[in-house]
MARBA-3410 file (N, C-alpha, C, O; in Angstrom, 1 decimal):
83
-23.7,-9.5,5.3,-22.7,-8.6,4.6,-22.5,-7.4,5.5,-23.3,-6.8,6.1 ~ -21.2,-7.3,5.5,-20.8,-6.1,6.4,-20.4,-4.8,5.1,-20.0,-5.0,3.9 ~ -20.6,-3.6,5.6,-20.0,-2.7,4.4,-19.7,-1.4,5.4,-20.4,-1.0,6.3 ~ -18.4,-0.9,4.9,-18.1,0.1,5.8,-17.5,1.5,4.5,-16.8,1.3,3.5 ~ -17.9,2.2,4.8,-17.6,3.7,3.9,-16.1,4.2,4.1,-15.6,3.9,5.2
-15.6,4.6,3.5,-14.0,4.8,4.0,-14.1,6.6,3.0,-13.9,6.7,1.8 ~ -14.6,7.7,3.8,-14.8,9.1,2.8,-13.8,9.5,3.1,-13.7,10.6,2.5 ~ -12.6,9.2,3.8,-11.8,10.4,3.8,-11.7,11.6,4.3,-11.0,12.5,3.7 ~ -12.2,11.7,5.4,-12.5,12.6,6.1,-12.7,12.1,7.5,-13.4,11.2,7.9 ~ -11.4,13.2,8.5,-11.9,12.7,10.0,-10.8,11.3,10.4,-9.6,11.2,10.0
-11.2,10.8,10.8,-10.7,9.4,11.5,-10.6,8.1,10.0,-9.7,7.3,9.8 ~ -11.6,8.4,9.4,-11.9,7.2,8.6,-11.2,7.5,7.2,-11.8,7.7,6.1 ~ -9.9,7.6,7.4,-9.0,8.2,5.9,-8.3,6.8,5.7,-7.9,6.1,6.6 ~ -8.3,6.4,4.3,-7.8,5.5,3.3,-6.4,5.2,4.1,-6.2,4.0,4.4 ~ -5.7,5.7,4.3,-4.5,5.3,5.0,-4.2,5.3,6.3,-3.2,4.9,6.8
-5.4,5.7,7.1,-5.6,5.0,8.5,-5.7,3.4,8.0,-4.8,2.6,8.3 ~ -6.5,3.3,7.5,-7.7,2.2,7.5,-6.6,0.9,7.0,-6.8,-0.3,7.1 ~ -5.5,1.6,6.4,-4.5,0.6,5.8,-3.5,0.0,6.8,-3.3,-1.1,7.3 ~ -3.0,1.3,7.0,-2.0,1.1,8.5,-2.4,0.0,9.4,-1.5,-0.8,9.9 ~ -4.0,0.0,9.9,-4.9,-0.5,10.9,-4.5,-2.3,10.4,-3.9,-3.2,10.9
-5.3,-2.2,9.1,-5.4,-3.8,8.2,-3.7,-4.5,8.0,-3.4,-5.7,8.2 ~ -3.0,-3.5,7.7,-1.5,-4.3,7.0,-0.6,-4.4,8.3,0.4,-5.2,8.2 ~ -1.0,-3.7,9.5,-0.5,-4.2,10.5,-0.8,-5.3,11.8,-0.3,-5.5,12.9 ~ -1.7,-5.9,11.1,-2.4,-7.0,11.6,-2.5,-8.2,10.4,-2.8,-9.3,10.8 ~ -2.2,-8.0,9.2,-2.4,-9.4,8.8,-1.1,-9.9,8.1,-0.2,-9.1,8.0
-1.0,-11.3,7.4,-0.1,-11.6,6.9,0.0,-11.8,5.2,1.1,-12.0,4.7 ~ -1.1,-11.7,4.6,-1.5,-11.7,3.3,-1.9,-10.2,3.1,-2.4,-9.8,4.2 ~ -1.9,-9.2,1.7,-2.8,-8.2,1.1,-2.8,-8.3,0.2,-1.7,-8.6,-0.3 ~ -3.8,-8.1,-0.5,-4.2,-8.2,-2.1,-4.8,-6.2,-2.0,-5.6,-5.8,-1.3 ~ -4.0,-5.3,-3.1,-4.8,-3.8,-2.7,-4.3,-3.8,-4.4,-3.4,-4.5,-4.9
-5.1,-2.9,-4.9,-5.1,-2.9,-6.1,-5.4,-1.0,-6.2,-6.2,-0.3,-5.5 ~ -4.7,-0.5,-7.1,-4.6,1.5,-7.2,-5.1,1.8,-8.6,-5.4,0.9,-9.5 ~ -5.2,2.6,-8.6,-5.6,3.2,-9.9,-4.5,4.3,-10.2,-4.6,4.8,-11.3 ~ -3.7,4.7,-9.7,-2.1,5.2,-9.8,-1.6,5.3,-8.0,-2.1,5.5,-6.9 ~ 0.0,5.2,-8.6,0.9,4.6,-7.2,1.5,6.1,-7.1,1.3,6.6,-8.2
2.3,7.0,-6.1,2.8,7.8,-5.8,4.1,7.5,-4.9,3.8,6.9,-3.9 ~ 5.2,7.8,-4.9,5.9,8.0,-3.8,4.9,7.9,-2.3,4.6,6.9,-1.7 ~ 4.5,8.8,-2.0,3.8,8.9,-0.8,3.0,8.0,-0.5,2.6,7.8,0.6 ~ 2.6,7.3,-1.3,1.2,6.4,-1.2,1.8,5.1,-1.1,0.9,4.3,-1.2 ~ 2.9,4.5,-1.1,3.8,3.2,-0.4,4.6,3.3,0.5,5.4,2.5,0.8
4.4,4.7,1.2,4.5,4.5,2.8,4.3,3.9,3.6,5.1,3.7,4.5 ~ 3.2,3.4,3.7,2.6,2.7,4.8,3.3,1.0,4.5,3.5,0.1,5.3 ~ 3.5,1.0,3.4,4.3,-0.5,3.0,5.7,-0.4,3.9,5.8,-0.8,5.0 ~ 6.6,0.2,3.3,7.7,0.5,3.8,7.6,0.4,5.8,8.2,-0.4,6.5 ~ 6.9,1.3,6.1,7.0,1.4,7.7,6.6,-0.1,8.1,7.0,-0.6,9.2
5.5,-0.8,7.2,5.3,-2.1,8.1,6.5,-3.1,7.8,6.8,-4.0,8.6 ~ 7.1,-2.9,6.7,8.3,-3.8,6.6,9.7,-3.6,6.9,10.6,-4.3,6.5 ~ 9.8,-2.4,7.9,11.1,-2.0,8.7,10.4,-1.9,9.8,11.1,-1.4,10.7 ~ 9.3,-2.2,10.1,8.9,-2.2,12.1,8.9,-4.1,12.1,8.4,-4.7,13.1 ~ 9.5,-5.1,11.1,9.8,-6.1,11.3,8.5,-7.1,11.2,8.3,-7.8,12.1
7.5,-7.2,9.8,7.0,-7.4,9.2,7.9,-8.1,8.2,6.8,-8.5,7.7 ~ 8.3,-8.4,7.9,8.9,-9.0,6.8,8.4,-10.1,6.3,8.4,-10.3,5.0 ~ 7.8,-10.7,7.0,7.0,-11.7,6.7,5.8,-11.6,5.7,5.5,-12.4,4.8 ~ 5.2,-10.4,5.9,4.0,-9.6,4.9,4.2,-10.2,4.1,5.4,-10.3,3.8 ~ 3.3,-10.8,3.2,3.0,-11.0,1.6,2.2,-9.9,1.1,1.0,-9.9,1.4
2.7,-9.0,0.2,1.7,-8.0,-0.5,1.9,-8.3,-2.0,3.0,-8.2,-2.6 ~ 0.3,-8.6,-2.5,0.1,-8.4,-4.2,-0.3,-7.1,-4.3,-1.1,-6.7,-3.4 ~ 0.0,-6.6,-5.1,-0.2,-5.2,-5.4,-0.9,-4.8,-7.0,-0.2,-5.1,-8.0 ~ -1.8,-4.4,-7.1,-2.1,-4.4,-8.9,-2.0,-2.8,-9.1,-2.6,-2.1,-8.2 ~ -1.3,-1.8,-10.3,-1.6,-0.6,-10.1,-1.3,-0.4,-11.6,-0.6,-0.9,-12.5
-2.4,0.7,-11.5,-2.9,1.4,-13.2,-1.9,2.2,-13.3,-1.2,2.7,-12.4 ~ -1.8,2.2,-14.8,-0.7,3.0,-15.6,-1.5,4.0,-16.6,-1.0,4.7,-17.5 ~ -2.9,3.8,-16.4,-3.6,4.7,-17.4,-3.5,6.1,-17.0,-3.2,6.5,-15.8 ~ -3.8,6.8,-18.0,-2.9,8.1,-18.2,-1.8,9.0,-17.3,-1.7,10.1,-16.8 ~ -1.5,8.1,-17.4,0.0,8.2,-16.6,0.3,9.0,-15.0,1.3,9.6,-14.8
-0.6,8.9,-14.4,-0.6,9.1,-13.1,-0.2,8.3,-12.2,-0.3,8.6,-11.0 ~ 0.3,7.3,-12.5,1.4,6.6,-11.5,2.8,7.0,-11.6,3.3,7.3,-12.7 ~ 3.7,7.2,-10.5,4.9,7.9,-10.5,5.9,6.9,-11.0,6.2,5.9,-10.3 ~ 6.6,7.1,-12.2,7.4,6.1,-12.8,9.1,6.2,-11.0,10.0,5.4,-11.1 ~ 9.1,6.9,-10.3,9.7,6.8,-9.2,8.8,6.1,-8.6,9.5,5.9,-7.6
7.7,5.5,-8.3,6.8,4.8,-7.3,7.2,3.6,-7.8,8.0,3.2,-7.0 ~ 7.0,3.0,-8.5,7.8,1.7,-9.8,8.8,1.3,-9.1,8.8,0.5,-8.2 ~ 9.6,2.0,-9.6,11.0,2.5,-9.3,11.1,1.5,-7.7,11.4,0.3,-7.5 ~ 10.8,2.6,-7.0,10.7,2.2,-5.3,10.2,1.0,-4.8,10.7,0.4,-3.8 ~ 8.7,0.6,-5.8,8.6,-0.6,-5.4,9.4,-1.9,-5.7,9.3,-2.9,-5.0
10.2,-1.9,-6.9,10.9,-2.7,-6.7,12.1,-3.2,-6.4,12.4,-4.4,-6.4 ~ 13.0,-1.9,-6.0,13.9,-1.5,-5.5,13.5,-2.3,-3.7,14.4,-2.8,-3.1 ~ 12.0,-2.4,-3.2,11.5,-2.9,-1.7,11.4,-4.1,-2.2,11.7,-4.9,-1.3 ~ 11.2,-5.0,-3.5,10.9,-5.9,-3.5,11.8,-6.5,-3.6,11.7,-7.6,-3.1 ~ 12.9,-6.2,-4.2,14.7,-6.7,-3.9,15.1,-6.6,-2.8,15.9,-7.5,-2.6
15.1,-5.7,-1.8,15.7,-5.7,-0.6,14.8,-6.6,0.6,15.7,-7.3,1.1 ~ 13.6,-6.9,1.0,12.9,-7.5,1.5,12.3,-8.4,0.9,11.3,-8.9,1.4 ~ 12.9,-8.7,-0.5,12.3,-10.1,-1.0,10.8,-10.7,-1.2,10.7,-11.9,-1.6
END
């Protein structure tokens, strides 16, 4: 078993670590506990640098409402345009 810490601090921030993974594979399964505008950036840049191919499942919490009903929004506004 391999296990790697992702604190958030330095080099090893949650959205390096994403950029690194989603631009190298062809399947992601990532799952949020709330979605942001900002925080489906890194989707967008890999599927306008000509990714398209990407399959992403996506699972994201709606509990107490800290997902951005604009992040919603955005995602599937991407999910219509890039299919």
């Amino acid at each position: 078993m391999h296990l790697d810490v992702i604190d958030n601090s330095g080099a090893t921030s949650m959205i390096a670590e994403l950029r690194k993974e989603i631009g190298t594979c062809r399947n992601a399964r990532l799952a949020t506990a709330s979605l942001t505008r900002g925080g489906i950036g890194f989707i967008e840049e890999a599927l306008r640098e000509g990714r398209r191919s990407l399959h992403i499942q996506l699972l994201v919490g709606l509990y107490n409402g800290h997902t951005e009903a604009a992040a919603l929004r955005r995602l599937l506004r991407m999910q219509k345009h890039f299919g």
